[in-house]
N, C-alpha and C positions, 0 to 999 in steps of 0.2 A: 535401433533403440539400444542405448546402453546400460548395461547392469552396473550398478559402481559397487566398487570394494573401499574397504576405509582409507586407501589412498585419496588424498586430497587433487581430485583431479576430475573435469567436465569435460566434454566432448565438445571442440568447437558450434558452435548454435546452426553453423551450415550442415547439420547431419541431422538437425531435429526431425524426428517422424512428422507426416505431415497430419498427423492430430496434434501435434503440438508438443507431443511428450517429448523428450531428448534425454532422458536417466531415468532409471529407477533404483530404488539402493542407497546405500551410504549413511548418512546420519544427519544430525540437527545440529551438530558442534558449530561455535559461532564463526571458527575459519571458512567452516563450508558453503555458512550461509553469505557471509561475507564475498565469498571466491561466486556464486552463484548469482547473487545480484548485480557483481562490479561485468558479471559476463552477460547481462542481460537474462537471464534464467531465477525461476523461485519456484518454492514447491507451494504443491497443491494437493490435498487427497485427503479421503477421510479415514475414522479409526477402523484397524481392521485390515485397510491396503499398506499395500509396501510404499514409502516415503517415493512421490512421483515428482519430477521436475518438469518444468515447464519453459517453453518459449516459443510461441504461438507467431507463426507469419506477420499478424497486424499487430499492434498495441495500442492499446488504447492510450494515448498521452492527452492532456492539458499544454498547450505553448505558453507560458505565462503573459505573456505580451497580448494574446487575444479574449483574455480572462474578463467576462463584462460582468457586473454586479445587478440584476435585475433591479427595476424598480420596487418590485413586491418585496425583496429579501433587503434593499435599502430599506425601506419603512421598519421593514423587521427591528433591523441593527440599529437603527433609530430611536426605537421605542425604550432598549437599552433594558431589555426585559432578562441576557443573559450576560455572563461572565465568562471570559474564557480566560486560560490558562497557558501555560507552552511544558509537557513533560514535567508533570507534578502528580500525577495519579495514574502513570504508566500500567499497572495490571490489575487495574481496575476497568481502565478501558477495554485491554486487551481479552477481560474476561465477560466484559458487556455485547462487544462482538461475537464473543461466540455464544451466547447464551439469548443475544435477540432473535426471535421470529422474523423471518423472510418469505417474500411470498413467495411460492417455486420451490422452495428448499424444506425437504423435510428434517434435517440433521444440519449440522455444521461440519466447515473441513478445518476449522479450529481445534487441534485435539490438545488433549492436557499438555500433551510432549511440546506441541510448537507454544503454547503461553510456557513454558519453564523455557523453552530455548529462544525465545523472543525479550524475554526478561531479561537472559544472561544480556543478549544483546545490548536493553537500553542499559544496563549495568554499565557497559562498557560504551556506554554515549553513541552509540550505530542506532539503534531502534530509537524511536522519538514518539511523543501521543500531540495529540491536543486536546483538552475536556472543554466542555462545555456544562456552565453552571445556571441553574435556576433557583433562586432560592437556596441555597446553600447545598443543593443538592444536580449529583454529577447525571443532567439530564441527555448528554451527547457526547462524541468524543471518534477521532480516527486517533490511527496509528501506522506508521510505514517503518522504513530505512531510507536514513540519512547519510547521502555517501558525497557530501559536500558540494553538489556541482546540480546535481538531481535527486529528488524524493518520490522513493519508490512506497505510493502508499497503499497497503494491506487493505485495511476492511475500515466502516465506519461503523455508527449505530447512532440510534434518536428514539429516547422515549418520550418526547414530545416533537409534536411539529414545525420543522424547520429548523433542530438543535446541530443535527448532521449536518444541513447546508454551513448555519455558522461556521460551526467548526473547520469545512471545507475555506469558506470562504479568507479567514484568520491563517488559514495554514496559506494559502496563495499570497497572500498579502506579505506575509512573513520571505516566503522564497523570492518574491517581488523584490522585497527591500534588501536583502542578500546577495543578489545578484546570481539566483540559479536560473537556470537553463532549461527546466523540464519538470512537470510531475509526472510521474509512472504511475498511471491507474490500471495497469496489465489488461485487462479486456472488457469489451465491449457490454455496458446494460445501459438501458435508458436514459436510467438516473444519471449516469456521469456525462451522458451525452447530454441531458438538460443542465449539466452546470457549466456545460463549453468545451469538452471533452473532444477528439475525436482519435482513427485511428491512420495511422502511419506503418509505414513497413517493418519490418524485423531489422532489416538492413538500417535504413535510416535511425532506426533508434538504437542501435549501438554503438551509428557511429556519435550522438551525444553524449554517450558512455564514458566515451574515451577523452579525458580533457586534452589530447593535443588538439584535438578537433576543431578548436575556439579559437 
């Protein structure tokens, strides 16, 4: 395991401990997070821990090609009950996420530091949201990194039922008609396995990292 210093600099992913962690150290600066995601690697940790990186053996991916729309969540989208948006209410999401209740989780690993360093991000067009509206009111909403080829998406949240799926489902549809290659939903929970999710090697998902790949 590696300690980083504020050299701009990761340890190939083939060194990652085998809990997953591969650094600890370093900072939130938007090079770093930039250099971290294009290498398959993102932090994770709560307040309190030293900034911990990640790249875990499996990954949890989305193929967009295998993406099916359930019957139930078609009636949904049908019903025509929400609105959704693309990257219009950025840290508003980013602060819905850390602020909703999860079962399993007593705290968040959202700290103040990663929404200001996630902001600069979408500032600079890398971070992206999608909200979901009911009523004129932001009832859902994800948010990842867009590195043009693949979106590596963070966290979601739904204060109503089925807001979260929309908003998944609108963000697929979107990389669909783009012509990307992958979403990155980093690991394994239920939920993403019920929206068609599954997991892949470390190896294999780096190499769609890499656009010579294609």
């Amino acid at each position: 395991m590696y300690y980083l210093s504020q050299d701009l600099f990761f340890p190939d992913v083939t060194l990652t401990h085998s809990s997953g962690i591969i650094a600890l150290g370093g900072d939130l600066s938007p090079q770093r997070l930039q250099l971290a995601y294009s290498s398959g690697i993102f932090p994770w940790f709560e307040d309190g821990e030293p900034i911990t990186w990640w790249s875990p053996d499996l990954r949890m991916v989305l193929f967009l090609d295998e993406f099916v729309v359930s019957k139930s969540m078609r009636n949904v989208l049908n019903r025509k009950t929400f609105t959704v948006t693309f990257n219009q209410n950025f840290r508003d999401v980013i602060a819905n996420c850390q602020q909703i209740e999860r079962d399993g989780q007593n705290g968040t690993w959202i700290t103040n530091d990663m929404i200001e360093a996630y902001c600069k991000l979408n500032e600079l067009g890398i971070a992206k949201s999608v909200e979901v509206w009911q009523n004129n009111e932001l009832v859902g909403g994800l948010y990842g990194i867009d590195l043009g080829h693949v979106f590596c998406g963070e966290s979601m949240f739904s204060k109503v039922s089925n807001a979260s799926k929309v908003a998944f489902i609108a963000l697929v549809k979107h990389l669909q008609q783009n012509d990307y290659k992958l979403l990155d939903c980093q690991v394994y929970n239920s939920h993403l396995e019920s929206l068609g999710c599954r997991e892949i090697e470390r190896d294999d998902f780096i190499k769609f990292l890499k656009k010579d790949q294609f």
